[in-house]
N, C-alpha and C positions, 0 to 999 in steps of 0.2 A: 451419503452426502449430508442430510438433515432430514429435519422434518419433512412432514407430506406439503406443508405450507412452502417450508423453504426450498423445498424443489421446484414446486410450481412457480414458487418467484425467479429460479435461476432460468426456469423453462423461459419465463416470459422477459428476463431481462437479454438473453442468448437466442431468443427466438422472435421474440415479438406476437408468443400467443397467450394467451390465458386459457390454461387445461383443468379438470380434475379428474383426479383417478382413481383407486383402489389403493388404499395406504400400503399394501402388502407388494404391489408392484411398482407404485413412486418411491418405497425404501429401497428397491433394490438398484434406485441409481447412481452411480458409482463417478462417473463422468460422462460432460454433455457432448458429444460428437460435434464437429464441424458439419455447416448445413450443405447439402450439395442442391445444387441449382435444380431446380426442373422434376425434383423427387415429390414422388406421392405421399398420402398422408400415413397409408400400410407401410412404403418404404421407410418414411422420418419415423414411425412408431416401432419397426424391426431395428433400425440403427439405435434409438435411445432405449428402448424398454429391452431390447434383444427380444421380442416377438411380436409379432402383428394382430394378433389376436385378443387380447386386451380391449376394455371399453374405457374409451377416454373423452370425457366429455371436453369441448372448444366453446369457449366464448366468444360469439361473433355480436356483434350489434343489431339488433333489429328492430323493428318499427312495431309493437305491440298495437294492437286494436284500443280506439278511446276509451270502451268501454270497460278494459281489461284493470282490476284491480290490483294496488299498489301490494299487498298483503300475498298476492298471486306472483307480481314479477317478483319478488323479494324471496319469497321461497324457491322458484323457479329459475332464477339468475344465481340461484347460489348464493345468495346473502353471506351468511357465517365463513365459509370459504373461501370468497373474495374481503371479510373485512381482516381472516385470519394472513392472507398472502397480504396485504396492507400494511396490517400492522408488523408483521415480518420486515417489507419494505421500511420501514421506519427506524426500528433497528439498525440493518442496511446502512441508513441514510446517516442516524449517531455514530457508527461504527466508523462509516469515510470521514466524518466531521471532526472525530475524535482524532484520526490518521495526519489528516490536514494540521489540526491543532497541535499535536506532539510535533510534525515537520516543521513547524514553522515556529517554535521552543528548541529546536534541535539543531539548528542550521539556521546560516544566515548568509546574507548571500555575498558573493564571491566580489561583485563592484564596492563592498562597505572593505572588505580587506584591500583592497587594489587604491583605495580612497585614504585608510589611514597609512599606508607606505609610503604613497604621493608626498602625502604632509611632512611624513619620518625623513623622506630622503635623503637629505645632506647629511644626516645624524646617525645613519642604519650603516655598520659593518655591512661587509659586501657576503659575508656567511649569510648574516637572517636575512638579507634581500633575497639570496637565491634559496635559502632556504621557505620563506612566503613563496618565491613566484613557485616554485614545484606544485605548492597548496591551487595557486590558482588556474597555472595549466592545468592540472589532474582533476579541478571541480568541472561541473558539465552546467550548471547555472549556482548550486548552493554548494557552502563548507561545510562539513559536518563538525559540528562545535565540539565535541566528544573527543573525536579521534583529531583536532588541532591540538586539545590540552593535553590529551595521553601522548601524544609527539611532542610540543614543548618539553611539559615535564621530564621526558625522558633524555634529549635534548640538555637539558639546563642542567640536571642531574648528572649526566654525563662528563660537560664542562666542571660542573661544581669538585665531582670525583679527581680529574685534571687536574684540574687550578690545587686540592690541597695537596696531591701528590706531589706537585711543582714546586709548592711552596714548603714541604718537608726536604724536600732535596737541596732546595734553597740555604733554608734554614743548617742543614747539617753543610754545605759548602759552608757555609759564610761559619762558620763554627772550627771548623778545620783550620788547623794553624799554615799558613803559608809560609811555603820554603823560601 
């Protein structure tokens, strides 16, 4: 799957725990099971580790004693290990932001097409009208801007092809001496 970090963050984003473990048995996680209701914590460790025997530490939240030193919870809470699945999480978090930003560079959305047709109407052959509406039944909220220009182009291209065919056939009628 990834790292020993990055497992533990998918544990916790899939699970809702904060674990550590043995890097040699969090690499062998391959995929996270679906959680079943009502299961122990040997059972959830035999479904994702494929055995129960494993030491896996849980972070739970607890109320430390006043006198208990910061230097103490820090080492003891796993410091390094939870700032390493953090910073992992951050990654993560650029990684969707990045996803978001390309979508939203890629696609635009389907009411901005339905909007300049409106305005074309009087003016639009009845080919591009239905050739747009196909675009805007088949989007589910966004057009993919990509795959409208690789269809025009292809489209116009194709017409274009047409039209000079047409216009060589033309050309050699109208050339032709009439009987």
């Amino acid at each position: 799957m990834s790292s020993k970090e990055g497992i533990c963050y998918h544990i916790l984003r899939k699970y809702g725990i904060l674990i550590d473990g043995p890097r040699e048995v969090l690499s062998q996680v391959k995929k996270l099971p679906s959680l079943e209701e009502n299961i122990t914590f040997k059972q959830w460790k035999q479904n994702v580790f494929k055995r129960n025997d494993v030491e896996i530490d849980v972070y739970i939240p607890s109320q430390p004693a006043p006198q208990t030193r910061i230097d103490t919870l820090r080492r003891e809470g796993g410091e390094e290990h939870i700032k390493r699945i953090l910073k992992r999480y951050g990654r993560f978090k650029e990684k969707k932001r990045a996803e978001y930003l390309i979508e939203r560079m890629s696609t635009f959305p389907k009411d901005t097409l339905i909007s300049l047709l409106d305005k074309l109407e009087d003016n639009l052959e009845e080919s591009v009208e239905e050739f747009f509406n196909r675009y805007i039944k088949s989007a589910e909220e966004n057009i993919d801007t990509e795959s409208l220009l690789g269809d025009l182009i292809k489209v116009y291209n194709g017409v274009v092809h047409s039209y000079r065919k047409l216009a060589r056939l033309y050309e050699i009628e109208s050339n032709t001496p009439h009987k």
